[in-house]
C-alpha positions in Angstrom: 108.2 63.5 150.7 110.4 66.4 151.8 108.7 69.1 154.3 111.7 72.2 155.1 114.7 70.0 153.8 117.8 72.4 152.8 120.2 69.9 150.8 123.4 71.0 150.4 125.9 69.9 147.1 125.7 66.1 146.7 124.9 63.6 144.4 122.6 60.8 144.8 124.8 57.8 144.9 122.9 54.7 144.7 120.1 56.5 142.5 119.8 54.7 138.5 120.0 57.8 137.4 116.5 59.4 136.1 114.7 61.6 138.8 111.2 63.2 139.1 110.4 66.3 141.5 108.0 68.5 142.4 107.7 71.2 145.3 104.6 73.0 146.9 103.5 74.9 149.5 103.7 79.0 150.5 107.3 79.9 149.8 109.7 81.7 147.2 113.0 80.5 145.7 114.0 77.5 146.7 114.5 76.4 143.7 117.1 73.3 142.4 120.9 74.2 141.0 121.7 71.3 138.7 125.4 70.5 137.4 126.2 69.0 134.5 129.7 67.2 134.4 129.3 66.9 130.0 129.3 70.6 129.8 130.9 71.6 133.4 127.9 74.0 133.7 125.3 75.0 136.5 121.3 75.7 136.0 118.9 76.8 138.1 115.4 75.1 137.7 112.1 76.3 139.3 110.2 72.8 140.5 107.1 75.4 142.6 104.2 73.4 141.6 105.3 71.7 138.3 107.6 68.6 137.1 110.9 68.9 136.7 113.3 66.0 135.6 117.1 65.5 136.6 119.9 63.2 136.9 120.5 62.7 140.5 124.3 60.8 139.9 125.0 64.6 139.0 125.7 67.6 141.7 122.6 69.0 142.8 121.5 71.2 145.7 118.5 73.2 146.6 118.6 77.2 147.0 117.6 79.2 150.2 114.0 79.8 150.3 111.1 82.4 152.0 107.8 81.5 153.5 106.9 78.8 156.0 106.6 75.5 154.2 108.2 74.0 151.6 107.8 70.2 150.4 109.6 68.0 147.6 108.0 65.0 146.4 111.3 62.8 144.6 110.7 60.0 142.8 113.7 57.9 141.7 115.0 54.2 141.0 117.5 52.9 143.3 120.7 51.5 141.3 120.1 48.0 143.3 117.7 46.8 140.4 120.3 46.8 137.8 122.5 44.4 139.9 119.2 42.1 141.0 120.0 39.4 138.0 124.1 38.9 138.9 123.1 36.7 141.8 121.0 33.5 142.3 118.9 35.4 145.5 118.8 38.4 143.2 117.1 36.3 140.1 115.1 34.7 142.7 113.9 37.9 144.4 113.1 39.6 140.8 111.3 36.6 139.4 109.2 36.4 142.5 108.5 40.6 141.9 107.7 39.8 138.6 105.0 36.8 139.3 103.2 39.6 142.3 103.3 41.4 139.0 105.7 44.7 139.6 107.0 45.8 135.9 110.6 45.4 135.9 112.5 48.0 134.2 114.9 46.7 131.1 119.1 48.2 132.0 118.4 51.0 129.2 114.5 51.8 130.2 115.7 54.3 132.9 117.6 56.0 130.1 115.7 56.2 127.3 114.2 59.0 128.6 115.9 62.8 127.9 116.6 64.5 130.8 
């Protein structure tokens, strides 16, 4: 949860890839500029109080905005899970995860999804 954050261009490095957003509160703009590096484009997507889906290993930033109060709600999946079965303490931790009974995501479920 965001409250006022201005990002500027970056990508999310150790993000899987997949990312969910949301902003609320009384303001205008503010909206998110997404790249993509497939068609060397930019976009402009409005998030104000509804869903919006990106990649966050792409350039993203967030546009000036009016009013007094503007929060972001990001969910993501940290990269770190893919590389969790290459070592013995990483098999350990995930089996443990998996017994407390957290789903573990499959490599491709984070991308079966269309952005």
């Amino acid at each position: 949860v965001n409250r006022n954050t201005k990002y500027w261009m970056h990508t999310d490095g150790k993000d899987a890839g997949p990312s969910r957003m949301i902003t609320c509160g009384n303001f205008s703009q503010g909206r998110l500029w997404l790249h993509s590096s497939e068609g060397g484009s930019w976009s402009v997507v409005d998030s104000h109080d509804r869903w919006i889906a990106f990649d966050g290993r792409e350039l993203h930033l967030t546009e000036e905005w009016e009013g007094p109060e503007r929060f972001s709600l990001v969910y993501f999946s940290n990269s770190i899970w893919m590389r969790a079965g290459k070592s013995k303490k990483g098999r350990e931790t995930r089996e443990i995860l998996k017994e407390l009974g957290f789903p573990w995501p499959q490599r491709g479920d984070a991308y079966e999804e269309a952005l």
